[in-house]
Every structure is written in structure tokens, then in C-alpha cells.
N, C-alpha and C positions, 0 to 999 in steps of 0.2 A: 280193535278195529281191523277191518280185514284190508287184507296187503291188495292193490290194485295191481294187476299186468299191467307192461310196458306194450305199449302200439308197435305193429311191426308194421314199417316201414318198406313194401313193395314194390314200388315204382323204378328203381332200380335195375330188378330180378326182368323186367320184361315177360311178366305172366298173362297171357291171352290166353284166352277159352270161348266156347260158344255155348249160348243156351237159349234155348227154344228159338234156334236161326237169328240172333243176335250174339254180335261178336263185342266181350270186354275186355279191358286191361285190368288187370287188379293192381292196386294204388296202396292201400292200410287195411291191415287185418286186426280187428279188435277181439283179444281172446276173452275178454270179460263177456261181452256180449255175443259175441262166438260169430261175426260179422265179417262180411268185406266191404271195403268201399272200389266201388270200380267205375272205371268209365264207360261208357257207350261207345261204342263204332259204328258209327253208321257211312259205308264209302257212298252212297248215294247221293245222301244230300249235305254230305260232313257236316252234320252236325255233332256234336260230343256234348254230355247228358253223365252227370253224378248219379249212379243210384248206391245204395248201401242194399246187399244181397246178404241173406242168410248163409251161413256156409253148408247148412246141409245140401243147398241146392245148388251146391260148387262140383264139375268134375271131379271124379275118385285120384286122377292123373294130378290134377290140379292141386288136390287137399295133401298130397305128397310132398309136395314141391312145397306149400306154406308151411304146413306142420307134418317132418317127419317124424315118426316114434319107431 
């Protein structure tokens, strides 16, 4: 049976990024599935909104700070 990664736990670290002129918090990085879970910002109408983002289409600055090698 294959061994599952453990969740890494974000929300802590205070990781912000922007993509495509939306600003997220990143919250859990899941390496099985090579994911983030992160939050919305939105200052305008505060609202805050879960989405789960691929990590390729995470900043190069960002993918540092989650997984260095």
C-alpha cells in the first residue's frame, strides 16, 4: 500500500499571493494531490470564499516558501 503524505498546515506561516488581480491566503498544502487550499480576499465587498488552487499556478516566490528543496 502506498505511504500517504501528511497535510501541511499553512495558515500560520501567513502566505499571501495574488493571481490574476485576486489576492489569497494559503491555508493546507496537499502534496498527494499537489494542491492548495486558500482563501479569497476580496477588500471590497469582504467577502472570503475556499477555493482549492493547483500548485503549478502558485507564484515561483510562493512554491519556495511551501516546499523548499
Amino acid at each position: 500500500m502506498a505511504k500517504r503524505k501528511k497535510i501541511v498546515e499553512l495558515s500560520s506561516q501567513n502566505i499571501n499571493f495574488i493571481l490574476q488581480g485576486t489576492s489569497y491566503k494559503a491555508m493546507r498544502y496537499y502534496p498527494t494531490a499537489m494542491t492548495i487550499d486558500a482563501i479569497v480576499i476580496n477588500k471590497h465587498t469582504q467577502q472570503l470564499d475556499m477555493k482549492n488552487i493547483p500548485f503549478a499556478y502558485v507564484p515561483k516566490e510562493v512554491k519556495k516558501m511551501i516546499k523548499p528543496n
